[in-house]
C-alpha positions as CSV (number, residue, x, y, z in Angstrom):
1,X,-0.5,108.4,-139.8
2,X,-2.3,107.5,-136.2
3,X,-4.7,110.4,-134.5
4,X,-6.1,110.0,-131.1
5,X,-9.4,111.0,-132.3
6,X,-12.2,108.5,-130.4
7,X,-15.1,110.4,-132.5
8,X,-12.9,108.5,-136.0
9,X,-15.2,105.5,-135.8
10,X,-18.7,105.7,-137.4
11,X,-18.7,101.9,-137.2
12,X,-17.2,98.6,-135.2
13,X,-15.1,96.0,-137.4
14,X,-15.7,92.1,-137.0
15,X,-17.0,91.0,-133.9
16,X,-17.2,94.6,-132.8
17,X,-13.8,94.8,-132.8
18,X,-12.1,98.2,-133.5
19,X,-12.3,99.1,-137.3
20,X,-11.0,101.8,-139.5
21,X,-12.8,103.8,-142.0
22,X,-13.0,102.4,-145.4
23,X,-11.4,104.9,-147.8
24,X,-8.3,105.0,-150.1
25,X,-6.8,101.8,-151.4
26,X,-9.1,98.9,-152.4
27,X,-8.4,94.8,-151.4
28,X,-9.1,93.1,-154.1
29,X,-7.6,90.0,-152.3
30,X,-7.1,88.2,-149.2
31,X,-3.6,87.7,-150.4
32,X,-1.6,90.7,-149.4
33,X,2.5,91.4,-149.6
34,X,1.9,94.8,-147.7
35,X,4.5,97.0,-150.2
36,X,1.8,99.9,-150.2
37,X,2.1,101.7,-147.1
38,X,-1.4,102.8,-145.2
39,X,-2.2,106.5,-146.3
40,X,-5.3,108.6,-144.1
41,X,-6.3,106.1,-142.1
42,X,-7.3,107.4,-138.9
43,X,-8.3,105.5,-135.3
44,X,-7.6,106.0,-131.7
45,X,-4.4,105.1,-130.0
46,X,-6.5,102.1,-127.8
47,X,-7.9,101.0,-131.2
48,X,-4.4,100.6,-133.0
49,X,-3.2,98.9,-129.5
50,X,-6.3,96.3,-129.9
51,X,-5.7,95.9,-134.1
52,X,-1.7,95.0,-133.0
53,X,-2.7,92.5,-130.4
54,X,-4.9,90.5,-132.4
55,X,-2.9,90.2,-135.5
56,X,0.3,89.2,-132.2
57,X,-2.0,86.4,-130.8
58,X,-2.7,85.3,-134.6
59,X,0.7,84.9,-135.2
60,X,1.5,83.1,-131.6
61,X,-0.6,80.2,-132.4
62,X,0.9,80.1,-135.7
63,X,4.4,80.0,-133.9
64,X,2.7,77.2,-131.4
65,X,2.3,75.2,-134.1
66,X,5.0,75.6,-136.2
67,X,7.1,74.5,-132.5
68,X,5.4,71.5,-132.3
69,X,6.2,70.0,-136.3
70,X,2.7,70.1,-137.4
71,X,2.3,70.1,-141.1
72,X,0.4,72.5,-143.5
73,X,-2.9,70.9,-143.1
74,X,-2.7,70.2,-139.3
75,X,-1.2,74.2,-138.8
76,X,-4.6,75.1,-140.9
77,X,-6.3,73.5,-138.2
78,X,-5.2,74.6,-135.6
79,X,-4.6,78.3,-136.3
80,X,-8.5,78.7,-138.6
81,X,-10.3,79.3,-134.9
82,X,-7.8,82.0,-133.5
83,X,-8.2,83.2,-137.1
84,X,-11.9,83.3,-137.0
85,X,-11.8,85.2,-133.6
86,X,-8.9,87.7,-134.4
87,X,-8.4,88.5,-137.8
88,X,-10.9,86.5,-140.3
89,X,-10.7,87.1,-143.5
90,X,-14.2,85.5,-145.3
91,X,-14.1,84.2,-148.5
92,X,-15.8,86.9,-151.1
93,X,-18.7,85.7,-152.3
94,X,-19.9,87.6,-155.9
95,X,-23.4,87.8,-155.3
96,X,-23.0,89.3,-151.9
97,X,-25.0,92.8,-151.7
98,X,-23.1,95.5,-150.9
99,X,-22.9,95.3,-147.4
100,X,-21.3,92.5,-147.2
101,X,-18.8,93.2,-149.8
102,X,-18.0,96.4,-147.3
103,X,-17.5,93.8,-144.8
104,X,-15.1,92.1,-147.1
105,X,-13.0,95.3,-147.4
106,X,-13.1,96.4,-143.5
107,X,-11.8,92.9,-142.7
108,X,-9.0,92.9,-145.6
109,X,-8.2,96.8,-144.6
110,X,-7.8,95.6,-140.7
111,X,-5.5,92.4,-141.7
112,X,-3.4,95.4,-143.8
113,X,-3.3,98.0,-140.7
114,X,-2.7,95.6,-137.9
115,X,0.9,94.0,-140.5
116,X,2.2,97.4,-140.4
117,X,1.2,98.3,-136.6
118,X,3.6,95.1,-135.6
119,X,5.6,95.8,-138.4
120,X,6.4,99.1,-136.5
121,X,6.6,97.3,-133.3
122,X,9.0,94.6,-134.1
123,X,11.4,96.7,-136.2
124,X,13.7,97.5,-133.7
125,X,16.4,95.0,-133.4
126,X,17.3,92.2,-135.2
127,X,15.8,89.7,-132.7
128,X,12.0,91.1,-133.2
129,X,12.5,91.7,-137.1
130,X,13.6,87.7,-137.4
131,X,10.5,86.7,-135.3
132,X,7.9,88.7,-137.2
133,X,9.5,87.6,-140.5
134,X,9.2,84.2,-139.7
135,X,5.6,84.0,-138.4
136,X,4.8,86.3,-141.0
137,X,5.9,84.5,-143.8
138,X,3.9,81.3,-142.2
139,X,0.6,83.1,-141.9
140,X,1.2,84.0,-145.8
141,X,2.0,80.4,-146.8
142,X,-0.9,79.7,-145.0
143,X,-3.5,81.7,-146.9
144,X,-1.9,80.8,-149.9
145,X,-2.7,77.8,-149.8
146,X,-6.2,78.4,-149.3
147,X,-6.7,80.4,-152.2
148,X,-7.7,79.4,-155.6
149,X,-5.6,78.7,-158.4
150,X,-7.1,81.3,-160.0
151,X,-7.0,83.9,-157.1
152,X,-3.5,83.4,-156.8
153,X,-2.5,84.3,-160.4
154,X,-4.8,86.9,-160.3
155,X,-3.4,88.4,-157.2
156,X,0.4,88.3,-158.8
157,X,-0.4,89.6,-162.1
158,X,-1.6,92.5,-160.1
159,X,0.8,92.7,-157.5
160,X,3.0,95.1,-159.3
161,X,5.8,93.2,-158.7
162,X,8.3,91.8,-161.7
163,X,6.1,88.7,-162.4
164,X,9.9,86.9,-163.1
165,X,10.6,87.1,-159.9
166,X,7.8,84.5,-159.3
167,X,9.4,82.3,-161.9
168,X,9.2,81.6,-165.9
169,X,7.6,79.5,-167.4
170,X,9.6,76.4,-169.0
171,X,9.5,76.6,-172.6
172,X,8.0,73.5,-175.1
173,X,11.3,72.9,-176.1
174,X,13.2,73.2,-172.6
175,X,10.5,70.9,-171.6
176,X,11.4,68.0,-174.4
177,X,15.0,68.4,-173.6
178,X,14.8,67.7,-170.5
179,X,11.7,65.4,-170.3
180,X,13.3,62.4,-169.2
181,X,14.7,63.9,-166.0
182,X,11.5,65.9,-165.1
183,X,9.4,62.2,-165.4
184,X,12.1,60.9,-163.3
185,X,11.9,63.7,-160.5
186,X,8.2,63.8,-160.7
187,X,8.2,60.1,-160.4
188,X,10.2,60.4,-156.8
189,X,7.3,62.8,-155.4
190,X,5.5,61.1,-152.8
191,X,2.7,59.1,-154.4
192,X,-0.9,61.9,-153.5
193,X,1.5,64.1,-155.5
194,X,1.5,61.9,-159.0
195,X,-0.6,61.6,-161.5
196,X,-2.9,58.6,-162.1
197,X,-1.4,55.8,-163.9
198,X,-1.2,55.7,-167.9
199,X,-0.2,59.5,-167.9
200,X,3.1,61.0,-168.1
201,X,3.9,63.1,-165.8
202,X,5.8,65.6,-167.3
203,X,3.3,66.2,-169.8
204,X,0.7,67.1,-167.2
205,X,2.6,69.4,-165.2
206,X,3.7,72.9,-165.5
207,X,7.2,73.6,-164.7
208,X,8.7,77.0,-163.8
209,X,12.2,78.2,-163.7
210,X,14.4,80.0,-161.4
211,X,17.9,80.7,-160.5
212,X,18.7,77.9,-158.1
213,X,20.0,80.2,-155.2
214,X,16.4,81.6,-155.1
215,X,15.2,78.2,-153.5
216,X,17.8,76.3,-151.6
217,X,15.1,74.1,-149.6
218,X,14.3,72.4,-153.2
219,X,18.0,71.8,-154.5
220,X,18.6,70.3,-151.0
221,X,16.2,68.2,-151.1
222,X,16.1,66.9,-154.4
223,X,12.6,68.3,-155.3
224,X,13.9,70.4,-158.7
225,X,16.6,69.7,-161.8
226,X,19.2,72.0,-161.6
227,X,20.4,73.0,-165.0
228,X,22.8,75.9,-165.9
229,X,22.1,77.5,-163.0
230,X,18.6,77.1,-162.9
231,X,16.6,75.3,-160.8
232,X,13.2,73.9,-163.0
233,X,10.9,72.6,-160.3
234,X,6.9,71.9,-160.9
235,X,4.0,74.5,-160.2
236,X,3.5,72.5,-156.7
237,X,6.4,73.9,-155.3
238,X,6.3,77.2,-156.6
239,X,5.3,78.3,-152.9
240,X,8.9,78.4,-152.1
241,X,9.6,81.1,-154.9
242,X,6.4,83.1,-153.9
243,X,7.3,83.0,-150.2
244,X,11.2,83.7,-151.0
245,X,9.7,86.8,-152.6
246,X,7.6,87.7,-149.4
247,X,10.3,87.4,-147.2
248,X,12.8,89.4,-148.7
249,X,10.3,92.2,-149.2
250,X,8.9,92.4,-145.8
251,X,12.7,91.9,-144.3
252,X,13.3,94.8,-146.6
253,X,10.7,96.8,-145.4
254,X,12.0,96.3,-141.7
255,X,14.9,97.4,-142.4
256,X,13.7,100.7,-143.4
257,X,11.3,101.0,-140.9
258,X,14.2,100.8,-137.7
259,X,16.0,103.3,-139.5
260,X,12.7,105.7,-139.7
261,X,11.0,105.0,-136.0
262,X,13.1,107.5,-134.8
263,X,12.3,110.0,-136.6
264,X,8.7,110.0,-136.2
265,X,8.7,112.1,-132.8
266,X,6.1,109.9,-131.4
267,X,8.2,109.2,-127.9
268,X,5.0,110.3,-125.7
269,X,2.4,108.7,-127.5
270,X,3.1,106.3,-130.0
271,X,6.3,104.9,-128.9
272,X,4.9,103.2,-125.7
273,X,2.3,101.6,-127.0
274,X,4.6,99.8,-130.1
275,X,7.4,98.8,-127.0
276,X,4.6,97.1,-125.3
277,X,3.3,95.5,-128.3
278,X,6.8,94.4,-129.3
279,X,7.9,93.1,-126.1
280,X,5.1,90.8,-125.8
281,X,6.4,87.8,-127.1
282,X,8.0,85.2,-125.1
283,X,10.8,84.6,-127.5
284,X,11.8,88.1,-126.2
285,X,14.2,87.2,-122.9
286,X,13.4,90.6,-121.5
287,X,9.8,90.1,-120.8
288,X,11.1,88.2,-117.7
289,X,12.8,90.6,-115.8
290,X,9.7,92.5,-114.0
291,X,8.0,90.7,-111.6
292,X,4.7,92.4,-110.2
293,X,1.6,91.1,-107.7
294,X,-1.9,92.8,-108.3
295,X,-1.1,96.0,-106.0
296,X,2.2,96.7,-107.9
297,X,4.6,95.8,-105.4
298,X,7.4,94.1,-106.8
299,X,7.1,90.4,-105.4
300,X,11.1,88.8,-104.5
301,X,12.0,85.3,-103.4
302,X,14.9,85.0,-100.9
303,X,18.3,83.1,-101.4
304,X,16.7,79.9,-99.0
305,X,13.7,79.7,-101.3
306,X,15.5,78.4,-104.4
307,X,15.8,75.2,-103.0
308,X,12.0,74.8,-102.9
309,X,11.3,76.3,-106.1
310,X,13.2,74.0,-108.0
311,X,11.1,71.0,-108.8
312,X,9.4,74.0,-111.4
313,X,12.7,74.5,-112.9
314,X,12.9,73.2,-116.6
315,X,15.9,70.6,-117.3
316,X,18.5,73.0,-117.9
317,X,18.3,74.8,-114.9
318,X,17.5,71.9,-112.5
319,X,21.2,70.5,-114.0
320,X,22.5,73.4,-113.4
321,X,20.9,73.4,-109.6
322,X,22.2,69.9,-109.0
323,X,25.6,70.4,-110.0
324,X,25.9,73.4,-108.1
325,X,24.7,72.1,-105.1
326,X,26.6,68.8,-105.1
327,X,30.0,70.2,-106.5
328,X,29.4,73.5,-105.2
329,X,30.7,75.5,-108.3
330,X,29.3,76.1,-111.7
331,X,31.8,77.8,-114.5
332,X,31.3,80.9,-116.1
333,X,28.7,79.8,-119.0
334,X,26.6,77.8,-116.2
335,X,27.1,80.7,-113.8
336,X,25.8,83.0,-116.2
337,X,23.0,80.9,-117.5
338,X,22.1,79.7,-114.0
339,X,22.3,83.3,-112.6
340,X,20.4,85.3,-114.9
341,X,17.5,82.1,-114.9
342,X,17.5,83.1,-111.0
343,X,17.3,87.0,-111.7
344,X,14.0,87.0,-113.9
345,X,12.6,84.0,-111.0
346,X,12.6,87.2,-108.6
347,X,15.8,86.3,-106.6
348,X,17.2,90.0,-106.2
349,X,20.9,91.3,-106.3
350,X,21.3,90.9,-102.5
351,X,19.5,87.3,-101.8
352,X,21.5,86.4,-105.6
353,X,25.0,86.9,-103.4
354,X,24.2,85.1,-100.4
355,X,22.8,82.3,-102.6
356,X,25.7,82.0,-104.9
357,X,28.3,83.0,-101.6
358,X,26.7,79.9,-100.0
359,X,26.8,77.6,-102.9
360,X,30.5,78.2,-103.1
361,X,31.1,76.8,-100.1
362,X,34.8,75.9,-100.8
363,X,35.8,79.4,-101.0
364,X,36.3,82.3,-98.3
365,X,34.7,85.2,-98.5
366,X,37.7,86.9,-99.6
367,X,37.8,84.7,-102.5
368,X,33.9,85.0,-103.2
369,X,34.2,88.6,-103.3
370,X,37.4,88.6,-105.6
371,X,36.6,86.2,-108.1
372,X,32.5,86.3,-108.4
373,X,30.8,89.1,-106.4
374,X,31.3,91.3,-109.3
375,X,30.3,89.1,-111.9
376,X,26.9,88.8,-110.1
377,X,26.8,92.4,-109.6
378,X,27.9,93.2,-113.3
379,X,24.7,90.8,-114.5
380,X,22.2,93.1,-112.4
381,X,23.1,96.3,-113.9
382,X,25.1,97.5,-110.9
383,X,29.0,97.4,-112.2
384,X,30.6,98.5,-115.7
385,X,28.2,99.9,-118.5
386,X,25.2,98.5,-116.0
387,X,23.4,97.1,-118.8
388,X,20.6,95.3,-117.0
389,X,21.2,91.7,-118.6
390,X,18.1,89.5,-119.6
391,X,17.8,85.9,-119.0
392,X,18.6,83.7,-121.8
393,X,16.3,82.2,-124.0
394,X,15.7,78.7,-125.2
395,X,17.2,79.5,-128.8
396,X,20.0,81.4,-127.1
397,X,20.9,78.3,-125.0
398,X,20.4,75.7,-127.7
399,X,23.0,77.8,-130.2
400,X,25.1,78.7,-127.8
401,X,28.8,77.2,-127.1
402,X,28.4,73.7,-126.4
403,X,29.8,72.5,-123.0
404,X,32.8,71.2,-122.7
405,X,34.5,69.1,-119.7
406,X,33.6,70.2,-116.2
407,X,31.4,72.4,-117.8
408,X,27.0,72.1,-117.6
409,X,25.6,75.0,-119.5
410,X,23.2,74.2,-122.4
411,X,20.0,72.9,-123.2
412,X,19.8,68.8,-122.0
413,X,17.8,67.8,-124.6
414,X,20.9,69.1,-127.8
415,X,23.6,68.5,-125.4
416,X,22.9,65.5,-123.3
417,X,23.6,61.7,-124.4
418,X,20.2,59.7,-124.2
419,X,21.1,57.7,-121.7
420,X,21.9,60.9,-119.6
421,X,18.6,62.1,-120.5
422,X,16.5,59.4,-120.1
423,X,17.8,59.0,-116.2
424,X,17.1,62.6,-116.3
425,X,13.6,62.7,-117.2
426,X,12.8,59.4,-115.0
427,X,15.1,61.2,-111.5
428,X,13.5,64.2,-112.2
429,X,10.4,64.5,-113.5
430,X,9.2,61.0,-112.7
431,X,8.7,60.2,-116.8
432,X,8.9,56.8,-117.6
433,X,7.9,54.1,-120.2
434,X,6.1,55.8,-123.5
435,X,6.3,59.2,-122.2
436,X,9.6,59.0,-121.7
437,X,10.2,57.5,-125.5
438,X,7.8,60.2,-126.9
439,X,9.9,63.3,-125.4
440,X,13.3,61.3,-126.0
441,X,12.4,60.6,-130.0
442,X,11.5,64.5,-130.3
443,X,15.0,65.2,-128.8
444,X,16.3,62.8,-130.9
445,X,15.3,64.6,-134.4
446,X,16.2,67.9,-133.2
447,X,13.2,69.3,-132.2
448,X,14.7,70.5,-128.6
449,X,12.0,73.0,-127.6
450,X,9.0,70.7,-128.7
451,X,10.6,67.9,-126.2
452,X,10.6,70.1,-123.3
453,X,7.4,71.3,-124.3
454,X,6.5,67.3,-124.2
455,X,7.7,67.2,-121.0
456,X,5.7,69.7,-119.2
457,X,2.8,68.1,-120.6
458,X,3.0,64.7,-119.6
459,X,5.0,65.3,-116.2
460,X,2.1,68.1,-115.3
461,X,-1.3,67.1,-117.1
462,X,-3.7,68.8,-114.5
463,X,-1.7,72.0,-114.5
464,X,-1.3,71.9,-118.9
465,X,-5.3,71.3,-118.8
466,X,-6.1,74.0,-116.6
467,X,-3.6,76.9,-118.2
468,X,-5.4,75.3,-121.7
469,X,-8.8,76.3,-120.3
470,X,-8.0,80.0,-119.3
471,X,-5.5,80.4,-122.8
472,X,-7.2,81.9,-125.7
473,X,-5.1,79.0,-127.7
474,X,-6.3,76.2,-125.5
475,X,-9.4,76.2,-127.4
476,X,-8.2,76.0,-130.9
477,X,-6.0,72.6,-130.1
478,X,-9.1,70.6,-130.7
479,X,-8.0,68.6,-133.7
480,X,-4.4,67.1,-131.1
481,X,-4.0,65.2,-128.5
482,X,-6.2,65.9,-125.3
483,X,-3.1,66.7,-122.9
484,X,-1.5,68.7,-125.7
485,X,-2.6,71.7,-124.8
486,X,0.3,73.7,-123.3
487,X,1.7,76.7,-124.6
488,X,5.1,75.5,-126.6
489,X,8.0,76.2,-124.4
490,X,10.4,78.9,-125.9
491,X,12.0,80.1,-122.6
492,X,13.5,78.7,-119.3
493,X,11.1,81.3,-117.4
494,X,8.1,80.3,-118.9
495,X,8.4,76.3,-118.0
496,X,8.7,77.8,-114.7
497,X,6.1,80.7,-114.7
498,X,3.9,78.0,-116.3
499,X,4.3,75.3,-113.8
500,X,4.9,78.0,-110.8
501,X,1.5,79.1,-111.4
502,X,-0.3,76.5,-112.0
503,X,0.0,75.2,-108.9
504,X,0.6,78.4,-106.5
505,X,-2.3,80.4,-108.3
506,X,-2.3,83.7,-109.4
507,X,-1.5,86.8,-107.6
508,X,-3.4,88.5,-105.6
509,X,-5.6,90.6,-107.6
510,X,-5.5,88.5,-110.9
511,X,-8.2,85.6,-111.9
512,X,-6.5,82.9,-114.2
513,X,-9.6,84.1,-116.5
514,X,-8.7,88.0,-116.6
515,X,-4.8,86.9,-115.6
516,X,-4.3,84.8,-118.6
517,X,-7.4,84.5,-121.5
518,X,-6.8,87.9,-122.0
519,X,-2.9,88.3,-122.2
520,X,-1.3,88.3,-125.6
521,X,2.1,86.2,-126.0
522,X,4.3,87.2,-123.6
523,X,1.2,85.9,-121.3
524,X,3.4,84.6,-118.2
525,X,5.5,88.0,-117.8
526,X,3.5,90.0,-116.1
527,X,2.0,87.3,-113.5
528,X,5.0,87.8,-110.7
529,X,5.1,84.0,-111.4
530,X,2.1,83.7,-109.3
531,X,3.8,84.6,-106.2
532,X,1.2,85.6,-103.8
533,X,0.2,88.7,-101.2
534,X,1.7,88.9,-98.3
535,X,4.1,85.6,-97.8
536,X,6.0,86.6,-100.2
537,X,6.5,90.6,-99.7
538,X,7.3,89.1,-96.0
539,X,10.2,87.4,-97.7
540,X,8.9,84.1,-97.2
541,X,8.0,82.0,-100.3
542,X,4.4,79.8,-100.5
543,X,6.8,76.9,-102.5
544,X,8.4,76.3,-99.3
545,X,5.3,74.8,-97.6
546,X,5.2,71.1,-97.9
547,X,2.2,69.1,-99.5
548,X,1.2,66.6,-101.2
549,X,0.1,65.3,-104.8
550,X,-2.9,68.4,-104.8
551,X,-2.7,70.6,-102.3
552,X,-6.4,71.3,-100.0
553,X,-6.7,74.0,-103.2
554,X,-7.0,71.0,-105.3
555,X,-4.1,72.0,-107.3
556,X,-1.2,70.0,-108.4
557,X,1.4,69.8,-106.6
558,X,5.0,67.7,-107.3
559,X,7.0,67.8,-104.1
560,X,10.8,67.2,-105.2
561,X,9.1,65.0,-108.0
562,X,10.9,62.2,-107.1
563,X,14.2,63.8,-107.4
564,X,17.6,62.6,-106.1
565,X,19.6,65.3,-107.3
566,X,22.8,62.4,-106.8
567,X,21.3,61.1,-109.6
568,X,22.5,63.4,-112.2
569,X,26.0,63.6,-110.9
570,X,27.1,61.2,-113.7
571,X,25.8,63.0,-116.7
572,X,27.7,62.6,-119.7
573,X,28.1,65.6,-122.5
């Protein structure tokens, strides 16, 4: 299906990007469910790299946004400009000559090609496949929703899919039997969903059909009339079905598609390239694990620098640091949390045992080397099946076991109380007053990662608006607030990474421009977590030096933030 064949291309796609040559199935519409598979397309193996990224950074602001609760309209808004640059997809227009209508195709062709490139690279374990459905599915909704009535219907007449499957009609008779009901559901709609006054509802509105268990969402929330099995909603909310229909095809298709990578004998060529696509995403812990400076030499922080680095640890982890270094033991879910954190931060497996035989400072080294030395080697693949472990992530921690006494694992903003938190936040991050309210009423409705996300923000604004500038999202978060402009926080290594850099710099051979405007989600693995040239291959860390609120640099700096770390010894799960 892919040839390496750099004489393929006759012509560039949009925005000289790569293109492929236009032959073979036609696009009639910007609506797509991908269940044709691509047949003689050819391009070069750089092209089908570049077609992959751009469809992964399309898909990471639609993932940004989704984190931070934006709605349809506000998601539009946000996401149209990284559209525009990546992967448009122009309205047709019928009187275009033919040109242009060629340009229609080459863009519809490349939004087809670039599904099923990430569609190969995200098959592989369940993790990936549950990412890419998700964002998928939201970039469908999306364009749905900017289509025409008429487009739509046209698109699933011809889809080639059972057309029940999108729902039936309710019959004139189903419709009378039931009309009170339906005027009374349509009447509970929020009010720029109903119909002027004078007009009855019911009578204005087409209503489809489905078996109820085909769209949960609306039976839970009272948005449909569940009869004999059947859940009769109006045509406004026959999204749901269509998207219920996407999903389980594409997760389908998945499916099929880890079972037959394999077999494609692509290990030398191919293969590579879809790893590196798939891996970067930051909801992937691994992406952490490899830290490298500009030359390639692996860039390590010492067992006395963790102490310094932790004002740039995320709540979670700077719990976990407090506890440990005021009660000088952590149990096994902290330990494990804590430990692999520390791993991906460049703490290696020698400087991780004389950090964690110092922090048990209550045991002998007998002890230490009976009860935990092997544990700590076991996480590094050095002991057992030496499976080298990855760091958790933020979804990890906020589904994981929650903690029970003595214990002080899990994510602050699920597990803490809010009086807890809120001393948290003001001890350790110094945010107070209507800051502090803002990130504490995100907490409070659930939306854990969107909090801590809230809290880089406000805690580090010249940092957020500087890492804005060089990000190829930073530009498209024009219709938010001004110092909401950080990349959403879905992993304990990134607030650091993120915060790390932004006030350390880059490495040594890296610009922030060619370092970050340029990397595709999993942006902040591959920076060494900006830990610079020679101080640090000397074993000494630049966080240790001391200075003030910006640095001679002019670059942020936070000290210990204002942190008593005594000050957290009182948390309550």
């Amino acid at each position: 299906m892919f040839k390496r064949n750099p004489r393929t291309y006759a012509a560039r796609g949009p925005n000289g990007g790569p293109d492929v040559q236009l032959h073979g199935v036609k696009f009639p519409f910007r609506l797509n469910f991908y269940t044709a598979l691509p047949s003689d397309d050819q391009f070069t193996l750089d092209d089908l790299e570049q077609i992959g990224l751009d469809r992964l950074r399309v898909l990471k602001a639609v993932e940004d946004a989704n984190l931070r609760g934006k709605d349809d309209q506000q998601l539009a808004q946000l996401v149209q400009p990284v559209l525009k640059s990546c992967l448009p997809m122009d309205r047709p227009d019928q009187a275009a000559k033919r040109s242009q209508q060629l340009a229609y195709q080459q863009q519809r062709r490349r939004d087809f090609l670039s599904h099923f490139i990430l569609r190969l690279a995200f098959c592989k374990t369940e993790d990936q496949r549950n990412w890419l459905l998700r964002q998928e599915t939201s970039l469908f909704k999306l364009r749905w929703l900017q289509e025409d009535r008429e487009d739509r219907e046209r698109f699933l007449a011809q889809s080639g899919i059972d057309q029940t499957k999108f729902g039936t009609i309710l019959a004139k008779n189903e419709l009378e039997t039931y009309r009170s009901e339906l005027n009374t559901l349509l009447l509970s709609l929020p009010v720029d969903k109903q119909l002027p006054k004078g007009q009855e509802p019911v009578m204005q509105t087409t209503f489809y059909r489905v078996p109820f268990e085909r769209v949960p969402e609306l039976v839970s929330q009272r948005q449909s009339l569940v009869k004999k099995g059947e859940a009769i909603f109006a045509e406004n909310w026959r999204v749901h079905v269509i998207l219920g229909v996407f999903r389980d095809k594409l997760r389908e298709a998945l499916e099929v598609f880890a079972r037959m990578l394999p077999t494609l004998g692509e290990e030398d060529r191919l293969i590579p390239i879809l790893d590196s696509i798939g891996s970067q995403y930051l909801g992937r812990a691994d992406s952490f694990v490899s830290r490298f400076a500009g030359d390639g030499t692996l860039i390590q922080f010492t067992s006395h620098d963790v102490e310094s680095l932790s004002p740039h640890f995320p709540p979670c982890m700077r719990n976990l640091h407090s506890q440990l270094t005021h009660g000088g033991h952590l149990k096994h879910q902290g330990r494990m949390q804590y430990g692999l954190f520390l791993k991906a931060v460049g703490l290696p497996l020698d400087e991780s045992l004389k950090f964690w035989r110092k922090s048990f400072r209550t045991l002998t080294d007998d002890e230490f080397n009976r009860r935990y030395a092997y544990n700590i080697r076991h996480n590094y693949g050095m002991e057992g099946k030496r499976t080298n472990y990855s760091p958790y992530s933020c979804i990890k921690i906020i589904m994981g076991n929650h903690p029970g006494p003595g214990d002080h694992h899990g994510c602050p903003f699920r597990h803490f109380d809010p009086h807890s938190l809120e001393k948290l936040l003001a001890a350790g991050y110094g945010v107070e007053g209507d800051s502090a309210n803002e990130v504490l009423a995100l907490s409070r409705n659930g939306h854990y990662q969107l909090a801590c996300t809230r809290l880089y923000e406000v805690s580090r604004p010249i940092v957020t608006k500087r890492l804005a500038k060089a990000s190829h999202f930073g530009s498209a978060e024009g219709n938010v607030k001004e110092e909401e402009n950080a990349e959403s926080i879905t992993h304990p290594n990134q607030f650091f990474e993120m915060s790390f850099v932004g006030v350390h710099g880059m490495p040594e051979g890296q610009s922030e421009e060619s370092g970050m405007a340029h990397r595709p989600k999993r942006m902040y693995g591959g920076y060494g977590g900006g830990r610079g040239g020679s101080s640090a291959r000397s074993g000494q860390s630049t966080a240790a030096q001391g200075s003030t609120d910006l640095d001679q640099n002019g670059r942020e700096d936070y000290g210990n933030g204002g942190f008593d770390d005594s000050e957290l010894m009182d948390v309550d799960w």
